[in-house]
Residue, then its C-alpha position, 0 to 999 in steps of 0.5 A: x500500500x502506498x502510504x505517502x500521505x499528500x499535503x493537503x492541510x490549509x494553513x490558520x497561522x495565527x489563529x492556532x498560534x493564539x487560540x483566540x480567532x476560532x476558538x472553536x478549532x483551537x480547542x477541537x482542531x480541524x475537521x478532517x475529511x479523508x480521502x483516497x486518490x488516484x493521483x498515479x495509475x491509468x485513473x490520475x487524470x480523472x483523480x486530480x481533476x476531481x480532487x482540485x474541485x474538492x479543494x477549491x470547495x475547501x478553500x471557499x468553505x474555509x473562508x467563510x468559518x469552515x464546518x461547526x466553526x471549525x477549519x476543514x483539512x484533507x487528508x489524502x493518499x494516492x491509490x495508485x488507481x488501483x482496487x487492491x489499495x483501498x480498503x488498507x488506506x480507508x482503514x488507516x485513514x479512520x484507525x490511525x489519522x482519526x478522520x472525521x468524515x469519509x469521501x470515496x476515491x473517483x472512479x467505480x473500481x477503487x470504490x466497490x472494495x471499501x464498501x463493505x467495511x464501511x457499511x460494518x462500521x455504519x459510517x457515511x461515505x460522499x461517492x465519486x462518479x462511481x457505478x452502482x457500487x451499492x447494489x449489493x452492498x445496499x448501505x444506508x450512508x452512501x451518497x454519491x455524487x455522480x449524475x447517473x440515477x438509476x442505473x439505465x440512464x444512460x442506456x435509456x436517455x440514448x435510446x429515447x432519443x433514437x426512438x423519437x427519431x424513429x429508429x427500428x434498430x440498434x447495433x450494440x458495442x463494448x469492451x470486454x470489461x465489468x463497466x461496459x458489459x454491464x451498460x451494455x447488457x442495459x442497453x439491449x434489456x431496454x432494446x428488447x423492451x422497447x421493440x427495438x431489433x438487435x441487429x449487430x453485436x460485438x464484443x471486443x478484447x479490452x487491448x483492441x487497436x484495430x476496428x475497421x472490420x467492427x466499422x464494415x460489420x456495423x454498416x453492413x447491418x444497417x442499424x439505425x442506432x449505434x451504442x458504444x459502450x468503449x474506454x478512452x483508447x477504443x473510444x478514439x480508435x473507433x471513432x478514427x475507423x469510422x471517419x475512414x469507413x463511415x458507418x452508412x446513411x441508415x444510423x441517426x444516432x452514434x454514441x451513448x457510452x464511450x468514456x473519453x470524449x469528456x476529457x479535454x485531451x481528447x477532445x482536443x485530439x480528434x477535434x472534427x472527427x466528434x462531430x455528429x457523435x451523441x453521447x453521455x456527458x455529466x455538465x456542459x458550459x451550456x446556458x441551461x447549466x448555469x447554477x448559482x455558484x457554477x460561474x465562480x467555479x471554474x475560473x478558479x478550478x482552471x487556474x490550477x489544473x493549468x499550473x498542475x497541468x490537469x485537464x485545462x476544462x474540468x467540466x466533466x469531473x471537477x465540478x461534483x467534486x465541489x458539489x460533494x462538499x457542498x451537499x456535506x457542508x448543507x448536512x452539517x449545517x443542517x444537522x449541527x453534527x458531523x454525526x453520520x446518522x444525523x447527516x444521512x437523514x438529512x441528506x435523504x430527506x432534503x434537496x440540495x442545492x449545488x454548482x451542478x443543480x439540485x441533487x435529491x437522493x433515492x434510498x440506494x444513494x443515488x440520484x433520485x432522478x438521473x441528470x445524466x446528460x446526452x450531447x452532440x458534437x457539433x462544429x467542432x474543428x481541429x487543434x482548438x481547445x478553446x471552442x470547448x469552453x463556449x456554449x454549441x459545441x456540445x449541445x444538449x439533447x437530454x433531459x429535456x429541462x435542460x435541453x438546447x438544440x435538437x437531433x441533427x440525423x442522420x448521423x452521416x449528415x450531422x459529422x459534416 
């Protein structure tokens, strides 16, 4: 286990030299909220991203008094990306460094090992853009902080709008990984629900490099819908073969699942080759999306992730990081306690209002209604990171209460 603890203590010079400007936190000390990261392995990108939106929540929450009058510090170790290092960090983090409240690591696989002790210990845990990490688990602490809802959102939002476009058909694509055969097997249960025809169905080795043949295969069925449940380098490598191939005039829609495109690397990469691509997304710089706070948010979050040279936008990740804190923030002044009982009543009994929207929980401890996001690249152009941070280059199609444009299909016509 990798027990480098990460400076991430926020300074009160003077007020713990004196004992006199908060009283509060010379006689009780910090709140510590404690944390493990993957700050190295193939999930750091994503992990400091979220982490400086969490930071960024501290700084502000620490200038206006902290929690219960108390200033907040984190405490965090890097889990090098991996499931194998958790549970031994999290133990130390309440067994040795004597946290006062638990945030879980970004990412699904890191998080799924702690639950189980945390659920034997009945302590509150905040979730990072995990994936049903609680459906077995079933604890009555756990809140996560990701858009998904129930756990067809993605699924079901793409598919929606296929039908409303009048698709008959679909082809369904995924790695052969836990994540994506789980989104997948979603996505065909909500095909065959609604009338919708398999026609195509591939899966592929998670080292896959090549998928021209996939490409040919799709075209050959002539789907009306496509739904790509990939990881970062298949989502590239797929979207490459198609602009060689091209995937026919009978698909009105491309997309849903593939991870990747929200991360500005990415998308600066393939530039004109996202046009026309429907797919999931978590907040956008969309005027629908501009909730109090939001605005003040990322300027700040830029300026570091440039000098910590992290993904430069942060829309995706960096957001419900600050949102997390937020909805501990409303539960401690709720509640008047860091009393995990007392907090998880609140929380499951209040909306909250964050830089990401409001945010209502269902007993599982995800979103009571999904915001999961389903947006079409449109106009985008090559080598311009830029264009990213103004509104129409990801226009939104679902939910609807957040909508700002309509479907361009078919899928051929809206890559032009």
């Amino acid at each position: 286990m990798n027990t480098g603890r990460i400076n991430r203590r926020t300074a009160v010079t003077g007020a713990l030299a004196t004992g006199l400007a908060f009283p509060a936190l010379a006689q009780q000390g910090p709140v510590k909220i404690g944390m493990s990261m993957p700050l190295t392995g193939g999930l750091a990108a994503g992990g400091k991203s979220s982490l400086i939106g969490i930071e960024v929540w501290r700084d502000d929450v620490n200038e206006k008094g902290g929690l219960l009058g108390r200033k907040v510090e984190l405490i965090v170790y890097d889990d090098k990306s991996s499931a194998s290092e958790t549970p031994a960090i999290y133990s130390k983090l309440l067994d040795v460094d004597k946290v006062d409240l638990l945030f879980a690591p970004y990412a699904t696989v890191p998080t799924a090992p702690i639950m189980p002790m945390v659920k034997q210990r009945d302590l509150l845990l905040m979730g990072n853009f995990s994936f049903q990490v609680n459906r077995t688990v079933k604890h009555d602490k756990w809140f996560n902080n990701a858009p998904w809802g129930p756990a067809d959102s993605w699924a079901r939002g793409f598919v929606d709008l296929g039908i409303k476009a009048g698709a008959k058909s679909i082809a369904l694509i995924a790695a052969d990984q836990e994540f994506a055969q789980n989104l997948i097997k979603i996505a065909k249960q909500i095909a065959t629900e609604k009338n919708i025809k398999v026609v195509y169905e591939q899966n592929y080795p998670p080292a896959t490099a090549e998928f021209s043949g996939m490409v040919r295969a799709i075209r050959a069925s002539k789907p009306d819908l496509v739904f790509v449940c990939s990881y970062p380098p298949d989502s590239v490598g797929l979207l490459r073969a198609v602009n060689e191939i091209g995937v026919g005039d009978s698909v009105k829609l491309f997309g849903g699942g593939m991870v990747g495109l929200q991360f500005a690397a990415v998308m600066e990469s393939m530039g004109s080759l996202l046009n026309g691509v429907v797919n999931y997304n978590s907040y956008l710089p969309e005027k629908s999306m501009e909730f109090p706070g939001s605005k003040d948010f990322f300027p700040k979050y830029q300026q570091r992730a440039v000098a910590a040279k992290v993904d430069p936008l942060g829309y995706y990740l960096a957001p419900f990081g600050y949102a997390m804190g937020q909805l501990v923030e409303q539960a401690v002044a709720g509640t008047k306690s860091l009393d995990p009982k007392k907090m998880a009543a609140f929380l499951h009994a209040n909306e909250m209002s964050t830089i990401v929207g409001p945010i209502a929980f269902s007993p599982d401890g995800e979103r009571k209604e999904s915001a999961t996001l389903m947006a079409q690249f449109r106009g985008v152009v090559d080598k311009n990171i830029e264009q990213f941070r103004t509104p129409g280059k990801q226009v939104i199609l679902f939910p609807e209460k957040w909508k700002t444009g309509d479907l361009i299909q078919p899928f051929e016509k809206a890559r032009k």
